[in-house]
C-alpha positions in Angstrom: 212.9 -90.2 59.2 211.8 -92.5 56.4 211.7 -95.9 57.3 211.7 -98.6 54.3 212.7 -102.0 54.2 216.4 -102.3 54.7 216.9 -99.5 56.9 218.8 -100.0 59.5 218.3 -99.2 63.1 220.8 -96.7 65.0 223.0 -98.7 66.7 222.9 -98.7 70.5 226.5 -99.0 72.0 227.7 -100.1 75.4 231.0 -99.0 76.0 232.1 -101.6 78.8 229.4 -104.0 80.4 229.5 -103.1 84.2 230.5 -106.0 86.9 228.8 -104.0 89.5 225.5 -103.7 87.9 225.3 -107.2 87.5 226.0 -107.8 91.2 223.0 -105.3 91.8 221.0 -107.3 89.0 221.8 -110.7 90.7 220.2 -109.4 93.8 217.3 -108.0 92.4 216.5 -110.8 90.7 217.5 -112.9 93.8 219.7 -114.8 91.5 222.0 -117.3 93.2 223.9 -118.1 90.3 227.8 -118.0 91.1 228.9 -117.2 87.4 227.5 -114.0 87.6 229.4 -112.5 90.9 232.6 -115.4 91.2 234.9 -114.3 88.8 237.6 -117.0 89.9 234.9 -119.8 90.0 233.9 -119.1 86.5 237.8 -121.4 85.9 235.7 -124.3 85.2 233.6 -122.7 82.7 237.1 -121.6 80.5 236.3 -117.7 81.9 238.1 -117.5 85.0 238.5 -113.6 86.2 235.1 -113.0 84.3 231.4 -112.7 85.3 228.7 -113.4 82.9 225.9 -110.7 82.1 222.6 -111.8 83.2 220.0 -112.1 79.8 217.6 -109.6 81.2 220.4 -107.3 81.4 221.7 -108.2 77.7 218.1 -107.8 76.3 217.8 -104.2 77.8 220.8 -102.9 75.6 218.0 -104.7 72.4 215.0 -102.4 73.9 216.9 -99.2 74.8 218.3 -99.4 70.9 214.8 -99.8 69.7 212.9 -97.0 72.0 215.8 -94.6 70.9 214.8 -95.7 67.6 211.1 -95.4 67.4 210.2 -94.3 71.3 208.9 -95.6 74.3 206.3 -97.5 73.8 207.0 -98.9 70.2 207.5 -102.8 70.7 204.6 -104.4 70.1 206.3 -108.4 70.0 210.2 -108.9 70.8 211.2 -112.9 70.5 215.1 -113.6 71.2 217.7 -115.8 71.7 221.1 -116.2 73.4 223.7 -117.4 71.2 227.0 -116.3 73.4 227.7 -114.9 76.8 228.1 -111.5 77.4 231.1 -111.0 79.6 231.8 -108.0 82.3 234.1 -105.6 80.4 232.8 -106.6 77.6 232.2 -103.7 74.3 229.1 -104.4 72.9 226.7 -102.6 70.1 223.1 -103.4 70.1 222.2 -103.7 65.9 219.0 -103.7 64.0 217.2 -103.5 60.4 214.3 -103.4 58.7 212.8 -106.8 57.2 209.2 -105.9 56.5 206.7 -103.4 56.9 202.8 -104.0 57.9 200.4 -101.4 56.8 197.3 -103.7 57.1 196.6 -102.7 60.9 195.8 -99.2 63.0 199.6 -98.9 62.9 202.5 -99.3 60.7 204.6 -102.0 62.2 207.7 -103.0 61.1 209.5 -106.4 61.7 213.0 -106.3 62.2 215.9 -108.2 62.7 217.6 -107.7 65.6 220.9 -108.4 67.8 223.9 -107.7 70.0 227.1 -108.1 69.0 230.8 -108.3 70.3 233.7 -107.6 67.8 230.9 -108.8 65.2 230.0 -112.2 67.2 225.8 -112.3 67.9 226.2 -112.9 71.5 222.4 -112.5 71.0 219.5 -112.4 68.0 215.7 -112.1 67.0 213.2 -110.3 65.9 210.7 -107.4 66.9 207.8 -106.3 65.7 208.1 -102.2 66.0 205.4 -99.3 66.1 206.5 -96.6 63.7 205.6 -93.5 65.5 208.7 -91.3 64.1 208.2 -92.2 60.4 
């Protein structure tokens, strides 16, 4: 695969964005926050019968689309921010492209744009800085 700049990233979808897993998350993390496992207290919040994704959770579907991409242990710098919640039920698509390439070190790196979308709303954006190991 020939990676120039421009080239976009396989897309990495997530066909409905599990309640239950962010109940496990919340306890793994030992998160007490209620708007991630109280749907009906979420009212207040103008989401009532929704839970919201926990950010760790929303920045896995970024990394899984870019290890598909380029493998395992190809992110070298990954900077983010969260620009909408992520909702359980939710259809989301992970979404990436090419903005430079760096050939000056051991590795070619390329920086990319990056982000997670929702019926084309960036629930969540950045940019990493990729090894290209299948290029």
């Amino acid at each position: 695969m020939n990676v120039d700049v421009g080239s976009k990233i396989p897309p990495f979808n997530i066909a409905s964005v599990d309640t239950e897993k962010m109940k496990t998350m919340a306890a793994l993390l030992r998160d007490p926050y209620p708007i991630h496992w109280d749907a009906e207290g979420n009212e207040k919040m103008g989401i009532k019968g929704k839970v919201v994704n926990q950010g760790p959770l929303n920045l896995s579907y970024i990394v899984n689309m870019l290890m598909n991409w380029q493998g395992q242990d190809c992110i070298r710098r990954l900077q983010v921010r969260f620009t909408g919640w992520v909702l359980g039920g939710d259809v989301l698509s992970a979404h990436g492209k090419v903005v430079s390439l760096d050939t000056t070190t051991d590795e070619l790196l390329a920086t990319c744009e990056i982000w997670l979308e929702r019926d084309g709303e960036r629930l969540l954006e950045g940019v990493a800085i990729v090894a290209l190991t299948n290029s």
